[in-house]
C-alpha positions as CSV (number, residue, x, y, z in Angstrom):
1,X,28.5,4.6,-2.4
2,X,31.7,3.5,-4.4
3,X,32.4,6.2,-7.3
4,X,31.5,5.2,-11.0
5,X,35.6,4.6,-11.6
6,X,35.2,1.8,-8.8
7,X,32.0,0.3,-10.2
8,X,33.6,0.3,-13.4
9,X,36.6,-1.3,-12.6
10,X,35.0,-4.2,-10.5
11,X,35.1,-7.2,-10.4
12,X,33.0,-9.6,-12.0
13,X,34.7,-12.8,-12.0
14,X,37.3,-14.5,-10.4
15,X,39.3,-17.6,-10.9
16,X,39.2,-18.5,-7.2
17,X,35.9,-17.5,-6.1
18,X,33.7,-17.9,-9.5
19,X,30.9,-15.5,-9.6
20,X,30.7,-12.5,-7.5
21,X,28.9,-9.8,-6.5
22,X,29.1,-6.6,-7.7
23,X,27.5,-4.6,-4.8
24,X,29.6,-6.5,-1.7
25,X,32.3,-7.7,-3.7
26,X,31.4,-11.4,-2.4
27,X,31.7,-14.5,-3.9
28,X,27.9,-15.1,-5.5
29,X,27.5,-18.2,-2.8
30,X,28.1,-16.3,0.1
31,X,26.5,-12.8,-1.0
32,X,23.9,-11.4,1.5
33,X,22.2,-8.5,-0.6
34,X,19.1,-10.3,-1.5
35,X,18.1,-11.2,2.1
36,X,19.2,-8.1,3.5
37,X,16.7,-6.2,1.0
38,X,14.1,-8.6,1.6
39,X,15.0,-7.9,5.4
40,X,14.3,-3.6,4.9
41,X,11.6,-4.5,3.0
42,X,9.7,-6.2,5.3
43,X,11.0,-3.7,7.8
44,X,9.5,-0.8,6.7
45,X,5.8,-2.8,6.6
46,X,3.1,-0.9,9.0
47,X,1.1,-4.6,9.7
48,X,-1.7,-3.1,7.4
49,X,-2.8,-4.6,4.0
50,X,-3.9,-2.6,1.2
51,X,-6.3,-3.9,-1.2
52,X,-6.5,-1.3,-4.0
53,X,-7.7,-1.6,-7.7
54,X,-5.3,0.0,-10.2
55,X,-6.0,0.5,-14.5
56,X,-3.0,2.9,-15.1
57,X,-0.2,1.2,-17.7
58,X,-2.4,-1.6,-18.1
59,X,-4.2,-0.2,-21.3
60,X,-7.8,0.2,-18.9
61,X,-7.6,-3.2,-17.5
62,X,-8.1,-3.1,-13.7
63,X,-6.5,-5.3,-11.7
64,X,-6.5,-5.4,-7.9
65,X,-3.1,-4.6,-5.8
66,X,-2.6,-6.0,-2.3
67,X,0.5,-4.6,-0.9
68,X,1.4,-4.4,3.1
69,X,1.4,-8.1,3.2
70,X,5.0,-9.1,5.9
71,X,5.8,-12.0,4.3
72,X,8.9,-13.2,2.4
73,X,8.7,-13.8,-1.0
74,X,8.5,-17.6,-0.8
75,X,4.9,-17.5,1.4
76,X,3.9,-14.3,-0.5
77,X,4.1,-16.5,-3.9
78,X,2.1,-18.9,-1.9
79,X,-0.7,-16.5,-0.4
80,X,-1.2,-15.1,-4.1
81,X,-1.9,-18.7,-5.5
82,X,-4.6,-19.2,-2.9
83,X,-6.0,-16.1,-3.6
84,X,-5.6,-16.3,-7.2
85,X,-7.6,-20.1,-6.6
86,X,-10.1,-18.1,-5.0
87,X,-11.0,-15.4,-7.4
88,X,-10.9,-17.7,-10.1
89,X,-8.4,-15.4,-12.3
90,X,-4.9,-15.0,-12.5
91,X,-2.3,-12.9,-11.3
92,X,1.1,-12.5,-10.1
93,X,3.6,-10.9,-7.3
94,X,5.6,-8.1,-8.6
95,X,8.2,-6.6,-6.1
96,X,6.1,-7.4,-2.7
97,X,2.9,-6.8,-4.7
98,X,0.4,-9.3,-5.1
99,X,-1.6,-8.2,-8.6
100,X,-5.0,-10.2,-9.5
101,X,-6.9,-9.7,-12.6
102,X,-10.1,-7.8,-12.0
103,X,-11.8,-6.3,-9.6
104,X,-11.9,-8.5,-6.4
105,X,-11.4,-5.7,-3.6
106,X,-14.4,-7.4,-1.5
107,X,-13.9,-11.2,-1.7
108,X,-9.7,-10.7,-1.2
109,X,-10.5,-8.5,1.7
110,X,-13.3,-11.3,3.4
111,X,-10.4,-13.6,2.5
112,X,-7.8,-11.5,4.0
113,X,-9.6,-11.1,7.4
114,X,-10.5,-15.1,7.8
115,X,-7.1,-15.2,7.6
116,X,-6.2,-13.0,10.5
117,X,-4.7,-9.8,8.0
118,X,-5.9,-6.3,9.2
119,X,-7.3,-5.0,6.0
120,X,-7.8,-1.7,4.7
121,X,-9.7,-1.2,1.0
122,X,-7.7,1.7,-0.4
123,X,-8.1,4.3,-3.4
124,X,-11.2,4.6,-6.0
């Protein structure tokens, strides 16, 4: 980890290059950080899915979580719409985190398993 005198002093922009990084110091086109996060992300996935159903921070609105799912973004955003489509509600994917409105836990599980996910309803 570079000290805060080096992150400081970094370099933001360049005549040359444009753009550039400020964690690898690369020009913006050629920077790697994003699919190198994605990469430990999925990484670190067991191959189970977690269907939860969470109110906290959302003033007692529950909402259901899937989390677990080893996909990249691109097909996660994907797999959220058909599932949103299938609830009938909406929804969005948060940081690897597929959120739905409501309480779906049993119809996104059924959905899940057609599909060929191992599926595990988690929490209350």
């Amino acid at each position: 980890m570079s000290s805060l005198q080096d992150q400081l002093r970094g370099l933001v922009y360049s005549t040359e290059h444009g753009e550039t990084c400020p964690d690898c110091r690369q020009p913006a086109a050629q920077c790697q950080c994003a699919e190198q996060a994605e990469q430990a992300r999925l990484a670190e996935l067991d191959g189970i899915v977690r269907i939860r159903r969470e109110t906290s921070g959302r003033k007692g609105k529950g909402v259901t979580t899937i989390g677990g799912v080893a996909l990249p973004e691109t097909e996660l955003k994907t797999l959220a719409k058909a599932l949103k489509k299938r609830c009938g509600t909406g929804g969005a994917v948060k940081e690897g985190v597929i959120e739905i409105q409501g309480d779906h836990r049993e119809t996104l599980k059924a959905e899940l398993e057609a599909r060929g996910y191992t599926v595990k309803l988690a929490g209350g």
